[in-house]
Steps between C-alpha positions, in 0.01 A plus 500: 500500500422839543755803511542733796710785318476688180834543485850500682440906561138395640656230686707794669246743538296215718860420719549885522181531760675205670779654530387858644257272767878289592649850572708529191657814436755744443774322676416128374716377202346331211685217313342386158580196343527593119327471248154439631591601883508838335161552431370415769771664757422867309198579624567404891755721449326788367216480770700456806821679387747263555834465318474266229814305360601136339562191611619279207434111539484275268428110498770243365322312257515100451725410211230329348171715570621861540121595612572320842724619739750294792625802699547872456744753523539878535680801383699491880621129392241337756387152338249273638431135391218285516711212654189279445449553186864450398498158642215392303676665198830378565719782327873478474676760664599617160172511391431715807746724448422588147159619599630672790738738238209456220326706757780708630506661143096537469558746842795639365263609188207598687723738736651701214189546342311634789852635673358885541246321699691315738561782796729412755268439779590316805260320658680524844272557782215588233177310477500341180234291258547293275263538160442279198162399309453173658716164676432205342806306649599776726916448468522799296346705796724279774796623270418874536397441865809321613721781322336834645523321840861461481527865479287542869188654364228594793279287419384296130154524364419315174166645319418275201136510295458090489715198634454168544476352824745296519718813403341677771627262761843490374534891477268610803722371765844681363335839538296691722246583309329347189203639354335330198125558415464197276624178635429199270511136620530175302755324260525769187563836590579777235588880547288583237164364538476817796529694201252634167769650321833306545787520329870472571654835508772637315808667585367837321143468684714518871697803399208655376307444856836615673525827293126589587569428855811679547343778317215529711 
């Protein structure tokens, strides 16, 4: 399969021309979803000049295959569950509730490392959108959705560089605006085949794309 981005910064640079033709600007509010939200969320900031803060989210792993995910939940305490998948997976409510504080300390880590980042911006009555490098399941994205709109946003736009479909259709209809340039059918969907160079990004590597931001 061929790749459509060079990079999460390329990915950005591509989504920033999006943005300026969707009438992004000074006003709008940009929500990243660290780590690799970052990357791409930089850039549409830069060219349309629109704040640029965090949104943490994080998915609560299965016990038993920590690269798979049965909900999410954010730095505002919003958690959403994929209540189909739990069926099928039948977890005790224990079991549920150690992944839910499992994952209540990996945000509690993430926001003191990036805490200088994380301005106090309300998205009240602000158009807001959503960035990360790609939905595969798209409940990490419902997650940050369902939290900025309990905080009466103008309106929610979610720019991602790739998604599945079926992602797509579960995220689309929560917000008013979705805007994805690679949309991949089929059974096996990965983030990363979008991608040449791909790696998961560090802690370090985000700070380091803040500072340059903030400094510019």
């Amino acid at each position: 399969m061929s790749w459509d981005y060079v990079d999460r910064k390329d990915a950005g640079e591509i989504l920033a021309q999006k943005a300026i033709e969707a009438g992004l600007d000074e006003t709008s509010l940009i929500l990243a979803i660290p780590n690799g939200g970052i990357a791409v969320a930089a850039p549409i900031a830069e060219a349309t000049g629109a704040s640029l803060s965090l949104i943490i989210v994080r998915k609560m792993q299965i016990p038993y295959n920590p690269e798979a995910g049965f909900g999410a939940l954010t730095s505002f305490g919003t958690m959403i569950l994929n209540d189909q998948l739990l069926t099928r997976l039948d977890l005790s409510e224990q079991q549920i509730e150690k992944a839910k504080h499992k994952t209540e300390k990996q945000i509690e880590r993430r926001r003191k490392a990036y805490r200088e980042f994380l301005e106090d911006i309300s998205p009240k009555n602000r158009h807001v959108v959503l960035v990360d490098d790609g939905l595969a399941s798209g409940y990490t994205m419902l997650a940050a959705v369902r939290s900025v709109k309990e905080q009466n946003p103008k309106s929610i736009s979610v720019f991602v560089p790739t998604a599945s479909d079926s992602a797509v259709d579960r995220v689309e209809p929560a917000v008013d605006e979705l805007i994805c340039p690679r949309i991949e059918t089929g059974f096996v969907f990965a983030v990363a085949n979008a991608y040449r160079d791909w790696h998961d990004l560090t802690d370090e590597e985000v700070i380091e794309i803040l500072e340059e931001f903030t400094a510019n």
